[in-house]
C-alpha positions in Angstrom: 43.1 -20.3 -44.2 45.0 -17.3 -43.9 43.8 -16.3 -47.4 40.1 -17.2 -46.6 40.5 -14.6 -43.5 41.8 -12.1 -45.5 38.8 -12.0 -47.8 36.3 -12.4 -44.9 34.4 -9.1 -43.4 32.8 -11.5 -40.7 33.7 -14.6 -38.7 32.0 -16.8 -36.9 33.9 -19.3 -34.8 31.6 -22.1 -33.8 32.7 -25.3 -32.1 36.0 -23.8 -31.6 38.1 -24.0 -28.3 38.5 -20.9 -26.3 42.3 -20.1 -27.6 41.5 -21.1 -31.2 38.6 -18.6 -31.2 41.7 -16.0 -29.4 44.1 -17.1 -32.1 41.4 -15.8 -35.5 41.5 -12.4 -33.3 45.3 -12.2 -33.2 45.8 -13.4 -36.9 43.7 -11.1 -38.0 45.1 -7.7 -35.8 48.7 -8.7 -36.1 48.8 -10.0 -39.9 46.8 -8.0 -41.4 46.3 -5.1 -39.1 42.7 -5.1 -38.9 40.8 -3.1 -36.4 38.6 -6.2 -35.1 35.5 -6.9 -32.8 34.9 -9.9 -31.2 31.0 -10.7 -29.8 30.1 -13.5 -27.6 27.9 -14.6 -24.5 29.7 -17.5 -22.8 32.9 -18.4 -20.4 34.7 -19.8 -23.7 34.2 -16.5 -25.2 36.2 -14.8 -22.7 39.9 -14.7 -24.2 38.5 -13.7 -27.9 36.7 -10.5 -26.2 39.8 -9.5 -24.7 42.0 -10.0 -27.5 39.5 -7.7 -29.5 40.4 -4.0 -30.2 36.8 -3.8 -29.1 34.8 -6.3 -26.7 31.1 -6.9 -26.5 29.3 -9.6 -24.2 25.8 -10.5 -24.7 24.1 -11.4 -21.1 22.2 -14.5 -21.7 21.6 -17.8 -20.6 25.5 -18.8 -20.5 25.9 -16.2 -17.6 27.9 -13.5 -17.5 31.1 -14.3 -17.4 31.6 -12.1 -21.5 29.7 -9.4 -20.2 32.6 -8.6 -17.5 35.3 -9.1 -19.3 33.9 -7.1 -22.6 34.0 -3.6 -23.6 30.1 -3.2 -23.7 27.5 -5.0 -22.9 24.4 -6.0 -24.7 21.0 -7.9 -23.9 20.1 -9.0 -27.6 22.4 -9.4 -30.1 20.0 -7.1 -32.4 21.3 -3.9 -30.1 24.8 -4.8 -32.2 23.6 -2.7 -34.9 22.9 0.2 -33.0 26.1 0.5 -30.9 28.1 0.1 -33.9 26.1 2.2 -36.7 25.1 5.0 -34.4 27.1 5.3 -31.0 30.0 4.0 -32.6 29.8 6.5 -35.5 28.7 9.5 -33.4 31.3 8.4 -31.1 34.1 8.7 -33.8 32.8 12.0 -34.8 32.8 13.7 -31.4 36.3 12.7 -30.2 37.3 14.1 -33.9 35.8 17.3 -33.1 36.9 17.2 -29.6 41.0 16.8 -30.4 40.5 19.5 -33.1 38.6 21.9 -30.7 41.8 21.3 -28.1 44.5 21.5 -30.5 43.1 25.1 -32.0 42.3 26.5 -29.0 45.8 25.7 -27.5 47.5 27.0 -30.2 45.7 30.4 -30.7 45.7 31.4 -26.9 49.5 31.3 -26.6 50.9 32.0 -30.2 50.5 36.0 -30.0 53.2 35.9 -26.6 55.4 33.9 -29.0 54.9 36.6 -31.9 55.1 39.2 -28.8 58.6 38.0 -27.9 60.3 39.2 -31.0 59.5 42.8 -29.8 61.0 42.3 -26.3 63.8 40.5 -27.6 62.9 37.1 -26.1 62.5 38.0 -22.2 59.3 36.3 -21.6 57.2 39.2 -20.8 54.0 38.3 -20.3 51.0 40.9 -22.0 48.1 39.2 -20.7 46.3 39.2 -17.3 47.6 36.0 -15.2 43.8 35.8 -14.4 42.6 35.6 -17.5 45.1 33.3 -18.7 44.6 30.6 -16.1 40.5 30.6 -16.6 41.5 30.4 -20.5 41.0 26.6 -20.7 39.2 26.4 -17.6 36.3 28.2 -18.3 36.2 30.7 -21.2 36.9 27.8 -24.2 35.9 24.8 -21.9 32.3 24.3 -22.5 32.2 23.9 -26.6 34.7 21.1 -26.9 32.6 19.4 -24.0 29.4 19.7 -25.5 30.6 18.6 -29.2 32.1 15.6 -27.3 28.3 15.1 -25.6 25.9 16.3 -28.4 27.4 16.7 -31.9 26.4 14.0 -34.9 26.3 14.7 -38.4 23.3 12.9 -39.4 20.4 12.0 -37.1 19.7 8.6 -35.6 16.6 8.0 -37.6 18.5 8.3 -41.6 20.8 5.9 -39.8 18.5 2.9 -39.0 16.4 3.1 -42.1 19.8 3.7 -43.9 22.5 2.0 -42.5 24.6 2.3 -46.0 25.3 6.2 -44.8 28.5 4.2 -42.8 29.9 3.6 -46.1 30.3 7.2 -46.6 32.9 7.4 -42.8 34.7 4.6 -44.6 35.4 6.7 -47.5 35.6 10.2 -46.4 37.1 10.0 -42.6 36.1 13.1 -40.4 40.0 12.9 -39.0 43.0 12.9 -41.6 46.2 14.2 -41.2 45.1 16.4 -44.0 41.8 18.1 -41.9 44.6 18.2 -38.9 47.0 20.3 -40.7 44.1 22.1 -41.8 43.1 23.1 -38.0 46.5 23.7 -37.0 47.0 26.2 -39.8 44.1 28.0 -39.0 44.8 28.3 -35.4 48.9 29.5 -36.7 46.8 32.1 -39.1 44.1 33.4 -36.1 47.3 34.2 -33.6 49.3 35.9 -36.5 46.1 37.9 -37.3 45.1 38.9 -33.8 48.3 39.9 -32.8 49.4 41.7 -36.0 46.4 43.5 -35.6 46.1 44.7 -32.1 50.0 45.1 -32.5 49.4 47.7 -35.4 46.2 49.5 -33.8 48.9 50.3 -30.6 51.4 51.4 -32.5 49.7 53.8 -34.4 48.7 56.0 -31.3 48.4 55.8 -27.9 44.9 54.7 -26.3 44.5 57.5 -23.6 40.7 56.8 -21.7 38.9 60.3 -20.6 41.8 60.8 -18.0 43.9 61.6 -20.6 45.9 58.0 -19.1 47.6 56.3 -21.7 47.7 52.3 -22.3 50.4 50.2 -21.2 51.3 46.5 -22.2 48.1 44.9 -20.4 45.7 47.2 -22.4 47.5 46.0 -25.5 47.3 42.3 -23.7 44.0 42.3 -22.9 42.4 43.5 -25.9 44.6 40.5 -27.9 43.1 38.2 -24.9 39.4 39.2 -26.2 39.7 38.7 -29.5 41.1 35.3 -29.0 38.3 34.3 -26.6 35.6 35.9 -29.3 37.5 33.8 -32.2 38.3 30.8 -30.6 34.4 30.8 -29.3 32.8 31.4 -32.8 35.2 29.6 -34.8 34.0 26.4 -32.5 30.7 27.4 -32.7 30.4 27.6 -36.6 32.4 24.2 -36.9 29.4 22.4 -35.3 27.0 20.1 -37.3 24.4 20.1 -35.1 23.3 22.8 -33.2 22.0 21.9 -30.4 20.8 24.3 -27.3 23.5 23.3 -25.4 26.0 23.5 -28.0 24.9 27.2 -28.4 24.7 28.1 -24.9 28.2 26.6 -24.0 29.6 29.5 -26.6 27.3 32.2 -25.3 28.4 31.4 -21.6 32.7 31.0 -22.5 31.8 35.0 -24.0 30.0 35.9 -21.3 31.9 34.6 -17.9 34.8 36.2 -20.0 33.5 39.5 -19.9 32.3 38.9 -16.1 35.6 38.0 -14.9 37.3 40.9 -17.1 35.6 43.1 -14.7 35.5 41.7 -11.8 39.1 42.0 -12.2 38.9 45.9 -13.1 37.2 46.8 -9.9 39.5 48.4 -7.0 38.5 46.3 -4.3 40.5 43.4 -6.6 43.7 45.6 -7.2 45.7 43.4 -5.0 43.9 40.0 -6.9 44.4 40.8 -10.2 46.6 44.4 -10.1 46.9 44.5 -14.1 43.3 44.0 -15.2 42.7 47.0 -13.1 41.5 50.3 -14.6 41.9 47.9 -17.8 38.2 48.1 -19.0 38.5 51.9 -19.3 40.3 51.6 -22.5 
């Protein structure tokens, strides 16, 4: 049998006890390391659901004793299709943009005060604003991986029920390979090198003096780093996106913007004693 299971895409256990029905799950995840799903709609369904990677109970006339045990729950066995062809695709798609969105954004934010370090001879000096750097994640880049993870599909619902072939295509081209992961990481490695390297170069060239005649110190060198990360990191998630939704735009538009706001409401005097090195920053 264990060659017939091999070969098989679907199985149907029918007048089978509930541990045999368990057992075909657990053949098929630990000898062949199949990612499996296991349906049902009675009490004797019970164990197979939850030796699934992926439940599903169907409330019907057999009570409801697979529904509370399963993953998700379904009234008709049709709705299958639909939570595997289009929630279960889009869902596959938005946690893929989701981890690469994280990963990117953590890595361009505090790269530069690694590349910083070799100029202070490792003391952990800190350029940026403290303010600025604890809003960073919380509200400046927060919004775009959110809304990819709520809105973002590649292909609309309606190619997808009249099409339901297009699944083949995530089978053979996978939005999340270790390949597409590299791929993120080096561009977030490449973003930090540039927008360091390149506010590092403007600085050393010449002072920035404002109409004072005050020149910059380390947090107008810090700060403008700080902006250009929030502006790349912002954009670069913005262009990634396969659907753009009004959402999806806004949440970039608003990261920009509250970054901006708090930048100065930071600069004014009355927040000296709040935020004492964004102050007098904007002048620059």
């Amino acid at each position: 049998f264990l060659t017939l299971y091999k070969n098989c895409m679907t199985i149907v256990a029918y007048r089978s006890t509930p541990k045999q029905k368990a057992e075909v799950v657990r053949v098929m995840k630990t000898r062949f390391h199949m990612t499996c799903l296991a349906i049902g709609d009675g009490a004797n369904d019970v164990s197979m659901i939850q030796e699934a990677h992926v439940g599903v109970g169907i409330l019907g006339k057999e009570g409801s004793h697979a529904a509370m045990s399963a993953d998700y729950v379904l009234r008709r066995f049709c709705h299958l299709r639909r939570l595997m062809f289009v929630h279960g695709r889009y869902n596959f798609f938005r946690t893929t943009k989701v981890v690469f969105f994280s990963f990117y954004k953590n890595l361009v934010f505090p790269l530069p005060l690694a590349w910083h370090s070799f100029w202070t001879q490792g003391s952990g000096q800190i350029m940026f604003e403290p303010l600025l750097v604890s809003a960073f994640n919380t509200f400046f880049t927060s919004l775009p991986p959110l809304a990819a993870g709520m809105f973002e599909k590649d292909v609309r619902e309606q190619i997808i029920d009249r099409m339901p072939f297009v699944d083949e295509k995530v089978k053979e081209e996978s939005p999340f390979t270790p390949l597409l992961f590299a791929g993120w990481m080096f561009a977030g490695l490449w973003h930090s090198l540039v927008l360091y390297f390149l506010g590092h170069g403007i600085f050393s060239i010449d002072d920035v003096v404002n109409e004072n005649g005050r020149a910059g110190g380390l947090y107008v060198l810090g700060n403008t780093i700080i902006t250009g990360v929030v502006f790349v990191v912002n954009i670069k998630m913005f262009v990634s996106l396969s659907y753009l939704f009004w959402i999806s735009v806004g949440s970039v538009a608003i990261g920009i913007l509250f970054f901006f706001g708090v930048f100065m409401f930071g600069s004014f005097q009355y927040m000296v004693d709040f935020a004492p090195d964004a102050y007098g920053v904007m002048e620059y």
